[in-house]
C-alpha positions as CSV (number, residue, x, y, z in Angstrom):
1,X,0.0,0.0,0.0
2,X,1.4,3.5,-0.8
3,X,0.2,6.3,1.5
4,X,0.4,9.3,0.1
5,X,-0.9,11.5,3.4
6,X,2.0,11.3,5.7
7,X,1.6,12.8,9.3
8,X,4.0,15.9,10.1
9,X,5.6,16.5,13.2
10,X,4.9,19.9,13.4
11,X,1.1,19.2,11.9
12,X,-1.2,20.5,14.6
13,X,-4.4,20.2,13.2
14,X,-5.7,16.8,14.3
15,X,-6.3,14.2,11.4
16,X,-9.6,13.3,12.6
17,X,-11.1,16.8,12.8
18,X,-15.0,17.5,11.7
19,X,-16.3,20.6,10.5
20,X,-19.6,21.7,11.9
21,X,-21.3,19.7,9.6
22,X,-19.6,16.7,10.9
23,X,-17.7,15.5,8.0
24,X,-13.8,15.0,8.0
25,X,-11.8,17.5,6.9
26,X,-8.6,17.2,5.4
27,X,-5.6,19.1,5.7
28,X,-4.1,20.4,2.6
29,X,-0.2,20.2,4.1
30,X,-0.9,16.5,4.4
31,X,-2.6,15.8,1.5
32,X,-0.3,14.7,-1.6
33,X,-0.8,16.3,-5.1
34,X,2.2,14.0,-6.4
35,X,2.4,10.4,-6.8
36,X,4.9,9.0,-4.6
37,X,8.5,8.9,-6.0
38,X,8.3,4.7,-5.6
39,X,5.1,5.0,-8.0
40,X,6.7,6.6,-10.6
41,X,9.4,4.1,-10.4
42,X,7.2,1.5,-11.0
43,X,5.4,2.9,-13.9
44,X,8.9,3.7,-15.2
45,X,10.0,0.6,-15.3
46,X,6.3,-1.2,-16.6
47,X,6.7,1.4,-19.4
48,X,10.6,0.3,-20.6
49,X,9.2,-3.2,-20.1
50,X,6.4,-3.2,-22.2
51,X,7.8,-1.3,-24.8
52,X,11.0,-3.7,-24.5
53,X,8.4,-6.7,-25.1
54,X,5.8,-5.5,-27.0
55,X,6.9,-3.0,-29.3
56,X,10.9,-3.0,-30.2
57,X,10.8,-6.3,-31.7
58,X,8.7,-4.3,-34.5
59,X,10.0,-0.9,-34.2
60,X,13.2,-1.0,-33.2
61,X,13.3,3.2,-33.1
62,X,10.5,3.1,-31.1
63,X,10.8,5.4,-27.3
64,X,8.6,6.9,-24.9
65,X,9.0,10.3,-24.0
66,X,8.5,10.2,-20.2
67,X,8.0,13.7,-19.6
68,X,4.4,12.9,-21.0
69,X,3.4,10.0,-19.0
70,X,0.7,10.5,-16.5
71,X,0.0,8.5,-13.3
72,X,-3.8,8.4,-12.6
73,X,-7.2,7.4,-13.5
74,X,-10.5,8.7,-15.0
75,X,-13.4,7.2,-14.0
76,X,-16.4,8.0,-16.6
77,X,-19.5,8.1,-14.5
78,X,-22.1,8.3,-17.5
79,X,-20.4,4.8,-18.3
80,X,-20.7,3.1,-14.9
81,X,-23.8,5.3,-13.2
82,X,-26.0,5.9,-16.1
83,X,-29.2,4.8,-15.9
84,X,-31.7,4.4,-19.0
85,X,-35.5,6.7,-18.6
86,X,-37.4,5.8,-21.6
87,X,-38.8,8.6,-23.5
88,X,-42.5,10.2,-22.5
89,X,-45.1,8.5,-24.4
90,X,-45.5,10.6,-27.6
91,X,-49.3,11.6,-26.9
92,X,-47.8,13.7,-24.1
93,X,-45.2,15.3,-25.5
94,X,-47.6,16.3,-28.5
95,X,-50.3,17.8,-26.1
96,X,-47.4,19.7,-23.9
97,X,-46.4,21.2,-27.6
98,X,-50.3,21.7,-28.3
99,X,-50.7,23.6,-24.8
100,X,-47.0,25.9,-25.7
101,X,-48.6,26.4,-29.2
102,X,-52.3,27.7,-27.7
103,X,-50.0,30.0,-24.9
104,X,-47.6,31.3,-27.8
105,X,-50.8,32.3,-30.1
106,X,-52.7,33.6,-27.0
107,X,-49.6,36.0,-26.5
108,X,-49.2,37.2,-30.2
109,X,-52.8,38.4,-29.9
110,X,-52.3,40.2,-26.7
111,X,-49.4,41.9,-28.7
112,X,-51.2,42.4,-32.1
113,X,-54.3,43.4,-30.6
């Protein structure tokens, strides 16, 4: 496991503190915006691995320019959280546009008039 909060010495807020509300809230000094240097390493070395196995024995001139590897994740909740609502039955929607259509004319004559 690889923990990227890391308690500080001289940290004197208390890691279990509540707001009012009564959820936890976390201290920005302790809270890591970088992946740990050992993660990197890893994905370093997965990258030169795979490309040594997968991809030099076609492309010999092949490389990976590490400056634009990314550590992290994206999770795409429409793909995992969606949930299907059939469309309104079409008699409704045509009387809603019906009842918009008799409030647009009623308008215009109010106007016109």
């Amino acid at each position: 496991m690889i923990e990227c909060n890391e308690a500080r010495a001289d940290d004197t807020r208390a890691i279990g503190a509540l707001e009012a509300a009564g959820f936890p809230v976390a201290s920005r000094r302790l809270s890591g915006t970088k992946p740990p240097v050992a993660l990197l390493n890893l994905v370093y070395n997965h990258c030169k691995a795979c490309l040594r196995a997968e991809v030099l024995p076609y492309r010999p001139d092949a490389w990976i320019d590490h400056m634009k590897t990314k550590v992290g994740y994206e999770i795409p909740f429409n793909r995992h959280f969606y949930e299907y609502e059939p469309p309104r039955p079409l008699e409704e929607i045509e009387s809603d546009i019906a009842g918009l259509e008799r409030e647009i004319v009623a308008m215009l004559r109010g106007v016109t008039a």
